[in-house]
N, CA, C and O of each residue as an XYZ file, in Angstrom:
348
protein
N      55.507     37.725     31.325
C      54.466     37.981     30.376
C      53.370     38.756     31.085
O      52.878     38.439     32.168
N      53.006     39.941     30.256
C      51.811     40.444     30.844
C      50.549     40.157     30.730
O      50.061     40.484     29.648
N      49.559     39.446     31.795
C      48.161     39.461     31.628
C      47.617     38.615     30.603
O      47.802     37.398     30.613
N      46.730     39.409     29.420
C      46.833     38.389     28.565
C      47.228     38.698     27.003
O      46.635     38.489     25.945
N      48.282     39.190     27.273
C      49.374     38.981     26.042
C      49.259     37.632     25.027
O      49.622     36.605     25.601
N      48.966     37.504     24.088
C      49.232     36.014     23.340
C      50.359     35.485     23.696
O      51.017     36.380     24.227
N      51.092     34.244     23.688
C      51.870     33.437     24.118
C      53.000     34.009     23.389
O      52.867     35.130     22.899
N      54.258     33.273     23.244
C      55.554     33.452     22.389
C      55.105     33.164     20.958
O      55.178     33.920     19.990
N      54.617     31.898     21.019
C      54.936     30.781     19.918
C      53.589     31.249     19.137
O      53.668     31.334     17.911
N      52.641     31.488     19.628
C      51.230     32.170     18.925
C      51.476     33.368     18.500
O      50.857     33.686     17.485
N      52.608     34.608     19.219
C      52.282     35.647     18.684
C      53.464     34.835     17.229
O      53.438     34.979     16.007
N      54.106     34.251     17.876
C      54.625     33.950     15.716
C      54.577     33.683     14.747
O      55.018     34.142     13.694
N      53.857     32.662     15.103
C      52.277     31.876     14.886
C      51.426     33.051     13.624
O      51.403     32.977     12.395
N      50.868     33.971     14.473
C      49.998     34.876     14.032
C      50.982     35.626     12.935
O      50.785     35.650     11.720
N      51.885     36.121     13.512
C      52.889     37.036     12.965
C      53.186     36.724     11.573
O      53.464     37.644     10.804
N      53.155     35.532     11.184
C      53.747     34.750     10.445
C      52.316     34.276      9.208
O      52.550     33.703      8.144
N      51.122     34.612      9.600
C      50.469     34.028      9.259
C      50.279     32.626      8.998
O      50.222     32.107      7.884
N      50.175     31.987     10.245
C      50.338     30.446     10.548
C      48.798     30.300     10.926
O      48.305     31.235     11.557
N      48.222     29.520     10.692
C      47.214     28.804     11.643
C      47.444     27.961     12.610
O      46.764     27.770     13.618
N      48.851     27.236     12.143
C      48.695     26.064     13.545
C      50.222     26.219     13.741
O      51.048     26.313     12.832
N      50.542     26.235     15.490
C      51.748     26.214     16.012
C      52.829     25.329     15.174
O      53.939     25.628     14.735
N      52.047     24.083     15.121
C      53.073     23.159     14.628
C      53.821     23.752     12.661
O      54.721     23.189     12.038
N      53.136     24.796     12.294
C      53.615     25.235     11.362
C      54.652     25.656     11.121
O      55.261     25.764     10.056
N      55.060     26.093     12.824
C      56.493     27.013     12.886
C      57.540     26.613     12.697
O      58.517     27.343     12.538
N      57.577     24.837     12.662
C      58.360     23.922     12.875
C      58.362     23.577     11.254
O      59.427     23.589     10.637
N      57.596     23.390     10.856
C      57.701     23.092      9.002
C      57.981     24.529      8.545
O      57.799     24.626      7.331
N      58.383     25.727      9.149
C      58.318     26.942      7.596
C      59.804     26.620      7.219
O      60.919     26.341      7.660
N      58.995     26.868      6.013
C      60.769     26.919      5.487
C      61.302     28.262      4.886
O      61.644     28.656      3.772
N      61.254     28.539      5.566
C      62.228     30.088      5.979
C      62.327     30.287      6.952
O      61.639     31.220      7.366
N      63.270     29.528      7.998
C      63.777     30.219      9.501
C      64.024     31.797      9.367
O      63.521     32.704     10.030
N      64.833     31.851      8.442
C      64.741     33.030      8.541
C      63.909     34.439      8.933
O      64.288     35.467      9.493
N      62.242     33.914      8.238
C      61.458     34.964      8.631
C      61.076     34.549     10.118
O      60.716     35.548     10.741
N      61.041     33.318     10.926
C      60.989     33.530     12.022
C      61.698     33.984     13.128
O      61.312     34.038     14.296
N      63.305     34.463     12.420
C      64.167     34.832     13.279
C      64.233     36.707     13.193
O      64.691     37.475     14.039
N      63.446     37.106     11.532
C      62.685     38.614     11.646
C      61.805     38.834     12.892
O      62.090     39.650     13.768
N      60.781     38.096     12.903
C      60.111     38.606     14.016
C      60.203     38.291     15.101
O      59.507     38.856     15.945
N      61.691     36.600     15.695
C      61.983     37.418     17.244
C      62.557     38.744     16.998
O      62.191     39.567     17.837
N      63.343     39.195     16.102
C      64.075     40.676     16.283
C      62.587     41.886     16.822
O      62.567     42.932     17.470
N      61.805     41.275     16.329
C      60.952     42.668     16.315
C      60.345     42.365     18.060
O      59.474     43.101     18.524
N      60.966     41.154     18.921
C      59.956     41.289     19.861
C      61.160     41.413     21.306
O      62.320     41.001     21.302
N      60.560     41.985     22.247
C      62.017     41.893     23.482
C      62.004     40.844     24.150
O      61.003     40.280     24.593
N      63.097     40.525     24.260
C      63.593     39.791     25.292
C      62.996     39.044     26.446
O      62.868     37.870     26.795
N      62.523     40.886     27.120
C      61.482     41.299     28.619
C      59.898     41.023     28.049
O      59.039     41.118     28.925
N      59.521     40.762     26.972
C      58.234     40.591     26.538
C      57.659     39.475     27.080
O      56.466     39.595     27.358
N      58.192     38.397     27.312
C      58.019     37.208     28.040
C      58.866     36.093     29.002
O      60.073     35.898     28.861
N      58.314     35.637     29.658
C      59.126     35.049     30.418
C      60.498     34.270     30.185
O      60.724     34.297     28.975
N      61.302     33.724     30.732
C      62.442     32.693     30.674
C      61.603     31.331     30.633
O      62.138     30.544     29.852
N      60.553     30.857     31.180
C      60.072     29.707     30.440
C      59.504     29.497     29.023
O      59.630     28.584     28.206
N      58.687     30.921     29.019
C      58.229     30.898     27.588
C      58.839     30.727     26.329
O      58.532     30.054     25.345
N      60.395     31.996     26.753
C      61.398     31.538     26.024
C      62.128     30.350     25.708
O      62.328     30.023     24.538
N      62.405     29.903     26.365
C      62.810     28.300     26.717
C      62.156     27.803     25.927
O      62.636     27.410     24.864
N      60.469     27.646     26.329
C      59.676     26.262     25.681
C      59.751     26.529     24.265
O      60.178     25.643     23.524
N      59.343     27.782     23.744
C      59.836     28.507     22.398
C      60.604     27.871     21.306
O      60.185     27.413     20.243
N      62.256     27.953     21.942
C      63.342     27.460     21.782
C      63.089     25.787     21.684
O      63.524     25.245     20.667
N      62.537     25.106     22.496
C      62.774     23.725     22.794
C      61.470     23.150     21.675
O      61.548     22.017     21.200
N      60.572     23.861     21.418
C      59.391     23.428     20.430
C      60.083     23.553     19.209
O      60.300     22.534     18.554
N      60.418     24.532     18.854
C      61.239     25.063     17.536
C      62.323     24.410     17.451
O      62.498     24.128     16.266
N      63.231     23.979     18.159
C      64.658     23.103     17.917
C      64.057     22.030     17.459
O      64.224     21.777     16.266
N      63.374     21.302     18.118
C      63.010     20.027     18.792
C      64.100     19.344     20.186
O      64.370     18.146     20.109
N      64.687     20.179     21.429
C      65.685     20.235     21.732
C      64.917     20.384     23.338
O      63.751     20.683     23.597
N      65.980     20.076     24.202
C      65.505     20.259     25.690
C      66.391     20.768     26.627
O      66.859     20.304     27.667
N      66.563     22.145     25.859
C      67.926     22.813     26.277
C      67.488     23.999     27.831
O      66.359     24.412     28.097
N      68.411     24.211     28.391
C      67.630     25.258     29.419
C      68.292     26.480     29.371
O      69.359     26.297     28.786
N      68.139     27.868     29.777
C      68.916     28.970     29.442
C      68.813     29.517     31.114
O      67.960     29.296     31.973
N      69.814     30.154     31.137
C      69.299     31.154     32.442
C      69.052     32.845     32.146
O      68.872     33.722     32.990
N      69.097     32.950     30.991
C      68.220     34.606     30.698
C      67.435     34.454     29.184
O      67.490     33.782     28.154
N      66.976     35.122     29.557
C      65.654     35.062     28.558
C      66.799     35.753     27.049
O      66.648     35.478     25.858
N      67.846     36.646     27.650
C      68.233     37.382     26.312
C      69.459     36.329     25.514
O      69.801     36.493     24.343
N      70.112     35.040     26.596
C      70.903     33.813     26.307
C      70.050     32.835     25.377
O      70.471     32.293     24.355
N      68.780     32.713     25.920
C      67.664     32.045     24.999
C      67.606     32.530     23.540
O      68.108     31.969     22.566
N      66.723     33.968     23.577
C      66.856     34.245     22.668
C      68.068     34.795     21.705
O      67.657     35.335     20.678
N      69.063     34.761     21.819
C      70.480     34.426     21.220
C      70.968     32.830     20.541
O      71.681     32.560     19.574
N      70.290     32.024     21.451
C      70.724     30.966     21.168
C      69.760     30.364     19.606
O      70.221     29.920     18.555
N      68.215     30.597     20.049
C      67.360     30.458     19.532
C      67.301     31.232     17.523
O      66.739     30.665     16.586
N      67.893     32.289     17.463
C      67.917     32.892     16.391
C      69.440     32.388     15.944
O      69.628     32.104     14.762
N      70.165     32.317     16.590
C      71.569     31.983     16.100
C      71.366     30.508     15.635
O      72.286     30.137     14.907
N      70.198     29.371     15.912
C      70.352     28.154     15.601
C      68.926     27.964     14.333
O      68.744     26.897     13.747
N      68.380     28.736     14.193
C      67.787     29.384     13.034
C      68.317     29.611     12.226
O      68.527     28.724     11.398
N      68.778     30.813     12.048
C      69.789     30.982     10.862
C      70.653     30.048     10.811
O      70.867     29.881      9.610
N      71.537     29.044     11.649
C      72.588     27.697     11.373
C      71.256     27.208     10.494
O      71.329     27.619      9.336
N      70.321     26.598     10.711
C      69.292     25.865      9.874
C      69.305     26.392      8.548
O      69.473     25.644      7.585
N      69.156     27.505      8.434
C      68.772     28.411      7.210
C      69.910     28.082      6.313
O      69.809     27.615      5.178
N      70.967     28.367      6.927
C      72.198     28.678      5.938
C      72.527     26.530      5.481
O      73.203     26.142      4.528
N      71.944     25.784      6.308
C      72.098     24.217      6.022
C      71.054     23.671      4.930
O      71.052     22.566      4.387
N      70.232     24.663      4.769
C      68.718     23.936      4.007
C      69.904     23.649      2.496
O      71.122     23.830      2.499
N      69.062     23.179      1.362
C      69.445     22.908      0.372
C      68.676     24.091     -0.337
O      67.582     24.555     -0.017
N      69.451     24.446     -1.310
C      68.705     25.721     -2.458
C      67.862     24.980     -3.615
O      67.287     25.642     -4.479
């Protein structure tokens, strides 16, 4: 992460028009949170950031060894959510 970049979970946060982190965890549309990891890289932030990201948003205490395995895992278990919700 560079300098002072907003965090992972804040820039989605923001992105998303959230006020509070813990929102990210109640939207109900994974989906739009799995739009705007697409819109962000990989290299944008660290392998912990990613991680904690992943592990706030699952509720899960999983570990990755690349930031681009993270975020794979992370949008792929998003959309599993999405496609499980009830209509």
């Amino acid at each position: 992460m560079h300098g002072k970049q907003m965090g992972l979970l804040e820039q989605l946060a923001n992105r998303m028009g959230l006020l509070y982190l813990s929102d990210l965890r109640l939207a109900r549309h994974p989906i739009a949170i799995v739009r705007q990891l697409d819109m962000l890289g990989e290299n944008d932030y660290t392998l912990l950031e990613w991680t904690e990201a992943a592990n706030y948003l699952l509720n899960t205490h999983d570990s990755f060894s690349s930031c681009a395995e993270c975020r794979l895992y992370l949008s792929d278990a998003l959309l599993l959510a999405n496609q499980d919700k009830p209509e």
